[in-house]
C-alpha positions in Angstrom: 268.1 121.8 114.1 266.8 124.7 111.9 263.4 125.0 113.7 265.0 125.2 117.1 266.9 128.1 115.8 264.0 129.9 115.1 262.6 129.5 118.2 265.4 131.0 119.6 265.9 133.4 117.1 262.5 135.3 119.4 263.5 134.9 122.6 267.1 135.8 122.0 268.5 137.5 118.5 272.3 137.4 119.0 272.1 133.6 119.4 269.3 134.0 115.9 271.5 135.7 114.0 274.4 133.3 114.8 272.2 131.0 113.7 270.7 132.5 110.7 274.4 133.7 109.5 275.8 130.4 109.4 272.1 128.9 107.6 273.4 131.0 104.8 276.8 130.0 104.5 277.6 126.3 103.1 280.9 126.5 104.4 279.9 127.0 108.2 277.1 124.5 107.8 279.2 121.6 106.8 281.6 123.0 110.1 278.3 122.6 112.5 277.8 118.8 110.9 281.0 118.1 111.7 281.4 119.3 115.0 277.8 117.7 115.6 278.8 114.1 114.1 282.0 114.3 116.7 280.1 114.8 119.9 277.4 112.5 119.2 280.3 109.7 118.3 282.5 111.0 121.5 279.0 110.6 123.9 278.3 106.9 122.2 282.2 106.1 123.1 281.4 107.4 126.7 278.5 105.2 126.7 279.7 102.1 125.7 283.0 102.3 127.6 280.6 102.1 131.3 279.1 98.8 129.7 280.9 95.8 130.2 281.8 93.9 127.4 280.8 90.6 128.9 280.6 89.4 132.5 282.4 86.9 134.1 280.1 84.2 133.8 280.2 85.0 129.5 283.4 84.7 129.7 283.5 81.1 131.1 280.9 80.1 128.6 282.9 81.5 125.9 286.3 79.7 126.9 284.1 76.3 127.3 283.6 76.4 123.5 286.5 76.2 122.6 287.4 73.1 124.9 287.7 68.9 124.2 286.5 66.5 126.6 287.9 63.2 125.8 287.6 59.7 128.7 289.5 56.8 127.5 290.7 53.6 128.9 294.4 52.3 128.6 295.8 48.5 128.7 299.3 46.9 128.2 299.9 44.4 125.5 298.3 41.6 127.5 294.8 43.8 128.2 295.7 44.6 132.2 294.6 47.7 132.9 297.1 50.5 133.3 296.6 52.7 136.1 299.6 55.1 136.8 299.4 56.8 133.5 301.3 60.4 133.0 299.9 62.8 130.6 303.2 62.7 129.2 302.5 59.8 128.3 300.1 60.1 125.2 299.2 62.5 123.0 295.8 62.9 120.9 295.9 63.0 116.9 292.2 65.5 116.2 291.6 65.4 112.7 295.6 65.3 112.0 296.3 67.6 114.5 298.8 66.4 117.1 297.9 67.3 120.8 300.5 67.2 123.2 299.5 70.3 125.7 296.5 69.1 127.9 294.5 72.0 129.7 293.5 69.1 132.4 294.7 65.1 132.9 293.3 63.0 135.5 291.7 59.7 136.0 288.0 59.2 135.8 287.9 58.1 139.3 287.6 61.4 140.8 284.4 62.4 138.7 280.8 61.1 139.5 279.3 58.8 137.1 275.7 59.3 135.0 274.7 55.6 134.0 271.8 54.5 132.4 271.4 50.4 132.3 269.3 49.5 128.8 267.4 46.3 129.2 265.9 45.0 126.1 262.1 43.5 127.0 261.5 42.6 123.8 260.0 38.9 122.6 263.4 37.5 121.2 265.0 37.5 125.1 262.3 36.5 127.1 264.1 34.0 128.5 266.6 35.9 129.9 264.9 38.4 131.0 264.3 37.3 135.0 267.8 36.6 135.0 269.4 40.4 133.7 266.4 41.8 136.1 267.8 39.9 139.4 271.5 40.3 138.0 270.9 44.8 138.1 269.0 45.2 140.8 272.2 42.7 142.9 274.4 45.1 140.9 272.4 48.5 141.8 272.4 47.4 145.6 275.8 46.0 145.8 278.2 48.3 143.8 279.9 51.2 145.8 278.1 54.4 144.6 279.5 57.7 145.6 277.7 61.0 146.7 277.0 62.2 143.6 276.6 59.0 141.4 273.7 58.9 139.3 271.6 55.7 138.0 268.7 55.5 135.5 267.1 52.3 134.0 265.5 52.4 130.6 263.8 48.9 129.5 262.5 48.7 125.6 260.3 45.9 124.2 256.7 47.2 121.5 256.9 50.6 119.9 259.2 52.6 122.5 261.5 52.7 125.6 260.1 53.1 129.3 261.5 54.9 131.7 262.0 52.8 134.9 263.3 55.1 137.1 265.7 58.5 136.4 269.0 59.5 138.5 267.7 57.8 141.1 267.7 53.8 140.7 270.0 53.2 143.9 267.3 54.0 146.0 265.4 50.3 147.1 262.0 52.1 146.1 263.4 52.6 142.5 264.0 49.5 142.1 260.9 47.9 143.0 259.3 49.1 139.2 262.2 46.6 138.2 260.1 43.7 139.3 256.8 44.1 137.2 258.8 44.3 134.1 257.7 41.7 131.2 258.9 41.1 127.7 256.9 43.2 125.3 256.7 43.0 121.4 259.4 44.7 118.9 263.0 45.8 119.8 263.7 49.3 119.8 267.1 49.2 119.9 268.6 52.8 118.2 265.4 54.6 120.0 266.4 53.1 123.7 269.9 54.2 122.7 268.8 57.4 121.9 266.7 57.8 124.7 269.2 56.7 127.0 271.4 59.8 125.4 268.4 62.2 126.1 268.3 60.9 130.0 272.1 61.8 130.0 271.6 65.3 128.7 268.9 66.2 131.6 271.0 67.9 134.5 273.8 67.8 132.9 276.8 68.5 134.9 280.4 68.7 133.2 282.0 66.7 135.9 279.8 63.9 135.4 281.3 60.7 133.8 278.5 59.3 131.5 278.0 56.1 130.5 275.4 53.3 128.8 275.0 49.4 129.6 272.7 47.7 127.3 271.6 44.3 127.3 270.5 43.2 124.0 271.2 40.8 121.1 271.8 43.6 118.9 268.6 43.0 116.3 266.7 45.9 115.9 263.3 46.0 114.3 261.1 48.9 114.6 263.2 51.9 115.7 262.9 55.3 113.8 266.7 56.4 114.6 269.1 54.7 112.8 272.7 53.1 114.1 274.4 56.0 113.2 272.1 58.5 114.9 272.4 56.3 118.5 276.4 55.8 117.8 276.5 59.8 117.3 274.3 60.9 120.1 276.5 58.6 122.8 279.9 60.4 120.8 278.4 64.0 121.4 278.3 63.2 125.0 281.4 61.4 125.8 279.2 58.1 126.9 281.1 55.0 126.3 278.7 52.5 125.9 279.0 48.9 127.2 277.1 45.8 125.5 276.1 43.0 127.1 275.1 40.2 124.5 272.2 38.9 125.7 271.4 36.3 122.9 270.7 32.9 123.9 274.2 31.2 125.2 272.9 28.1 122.7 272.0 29.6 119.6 274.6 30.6 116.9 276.9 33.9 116.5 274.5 36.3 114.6 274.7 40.0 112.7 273.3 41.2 116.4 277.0 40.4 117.7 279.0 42.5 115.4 276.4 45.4 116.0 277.0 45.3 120.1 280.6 44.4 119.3 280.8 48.5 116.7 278.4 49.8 119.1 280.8 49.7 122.1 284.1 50.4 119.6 282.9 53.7 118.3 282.1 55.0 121.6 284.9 53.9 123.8 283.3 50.9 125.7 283.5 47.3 125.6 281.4 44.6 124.6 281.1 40.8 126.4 279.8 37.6 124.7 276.9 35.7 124.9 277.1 33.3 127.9 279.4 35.2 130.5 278.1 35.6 133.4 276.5 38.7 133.4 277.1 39.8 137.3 280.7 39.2 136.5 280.7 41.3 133.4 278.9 44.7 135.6 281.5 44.4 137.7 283.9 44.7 135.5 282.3 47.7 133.6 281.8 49.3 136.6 286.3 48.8 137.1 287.1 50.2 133.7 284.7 52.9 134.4 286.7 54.0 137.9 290.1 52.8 135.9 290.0 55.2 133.0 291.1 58.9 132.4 289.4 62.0 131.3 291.5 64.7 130.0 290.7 68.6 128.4 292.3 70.1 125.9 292.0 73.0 122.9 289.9 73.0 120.2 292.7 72.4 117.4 290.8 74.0 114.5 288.0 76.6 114.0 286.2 74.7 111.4 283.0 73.0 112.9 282.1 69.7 111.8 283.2 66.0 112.4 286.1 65.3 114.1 288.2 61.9 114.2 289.9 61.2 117.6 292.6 59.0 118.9 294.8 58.5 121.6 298.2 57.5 120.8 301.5 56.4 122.8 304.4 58.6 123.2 307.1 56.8 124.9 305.5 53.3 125.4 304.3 51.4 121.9 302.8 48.6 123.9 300.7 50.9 125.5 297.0 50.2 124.0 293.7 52.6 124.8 290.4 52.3 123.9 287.9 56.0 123.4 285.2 57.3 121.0 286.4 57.6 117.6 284.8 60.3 116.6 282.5 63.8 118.1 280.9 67.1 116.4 282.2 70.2 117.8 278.2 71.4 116.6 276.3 69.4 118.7 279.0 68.3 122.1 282.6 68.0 122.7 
């Protein structure tokens, strides 16, 4: 500021001498400071008042955050499906927190689905391998897919998962790469479960209803993920994941079983024993699927971490529901 005034201290000495008088008193140079410091700070207020503070679409990505997605499936005592539930009629205990205000109830029905089938190609079900093959491809072509329905099928047998076809496994030429498919080596498991969680994040839409079927015996033996990795990826994303015990109908219950039967318990699915028929058993996955709910609600508590979820009855104890048990408001909601 001083060497401007003495440039205008040549071409113009009344303005100079202004300048020059108050250079030599303190008093009118802390004045000039002042009255400096307040017009720069009143043109950074003009500024940032013609600059929004976020658009709309920030907004929306800001109110997501703080917002629970939670499907579940609800029975009466004797396991028949109930399907004329009120919101009113549950609530949802979040890490002790009681949630009775939903921002959205509805049943699962009126959002498209984002399966991926898992069939295990390993060595230990070779034998029943032909049979699962012929019993998705009649399930693919059969079932009633809607518009926006999305199928993959992942098959794992040797060192890692193949990708068989992505999104798109209702169309006939999709399903063709089902027929050169042959047992192969080491099970996988927690990788194909995984990898089936990775498929499910591609595209992701919100309105999609994801979802896993495996077929397996539940014996892992070379995967680099461990249960608790696979059982957390399918919580993050709301996929309920549906085991189909594909261990021979003659040999004896194993530790396999009690892995497909925790495996479909943590995430909200459902798990069917060794020697039912497995066209039977799609169907009825594909039923609880369309029968469940999905409802939204609040975030109960800023603190990020684990959370425990449960859906509880409010008016009818006999009421019984079935959901993940658990998600990390860090990684999915």
């Amino acid at each position: 500021m001083m060497g401007h005034g003495a440039n205008f201290e040549t071409r113009n000495p009344p303005l100079g001498s202004l300048v020059s008088a108050n250079a030599a008193s303190p008093q009118s140079q802390t004045t000039q400071t002042q009255v400096f410091l307040f017009l720069l700070a009143l043109l950074v207020a003009l500024v940032l008042s013609s600059i929004p503070l976020y658009s709309e679409s920030e907004y929306t990505i800001r109110a997501s955050t703080t917002e629970v997605r939670l499907a579940f499936a609800a029975s009466d005592r004797q396991g028949h499906v109930v399907r004329t539930l009120q919101a009113s009629d549950i609530a949802v205990a979040d890490n002790g927190w009681i949630i009775r205000h939903f921002r959205s109830f509805r049943p699962a029905s009126e959002s498209p689905l984002d399966l991926v089938i898992l069939l295990d190609a390993s060595a230990s079900v070779e034998a029943q391998i032909p049979a699962e093959i012929a019993a998705v491809k009649n399930f693919v072509e059969s079932s009633a897919w809607g518009a926006r329905d999305q199928v993959s099928i992942l098959a794992f047998g040797g060192s890692r998962p193949q990708l068989i076809c992505a999104h798109n496994c209702t169309e006939a030429a999709a399903r063709v790469q089902l027929n050169s498919l042959r047992a192969n080596g080491s099970t996988p498991l927690y990788d194909a479960l995984f990898g089936a969680a990775e498929v499910l994040k591609e595209n992701r839409e919100p309105e999609l209803r994801p979802a896993i079927i495996l077929f397996s015996d539940g014996v892992d033996t070379i995967s680099i993920h461990s249960a608790s990795d696979a059982v957390a990826a399918a919580q993050n994303l709301q996929a309920a994941i549906y085991c189909v015990n594909s261990r021979s109908g003659k040999s004896a219950p194993d530790r396999g079983d009690a892995v497909l039967n925790a495996l479909a318990a943590s995430t909200g699915g459902l798990s069917y024993a060794s020697g039912q028929d497995v066209s039977t058993a799609l169907r009825a996955v594909l039923d609880d699927l369309h029968s469940s709910y999905v409802l939204t609600y609040d975030l109960p508590e800023q603190l990020s971490g684990q959370h425990s979820v449960r859906v509880l009855p409010t008016s009818d104890p006999q009421l019984q529901f079935r959901s993940r048990t658990a998600y990390d408001d860090r990684l999915g909601r």
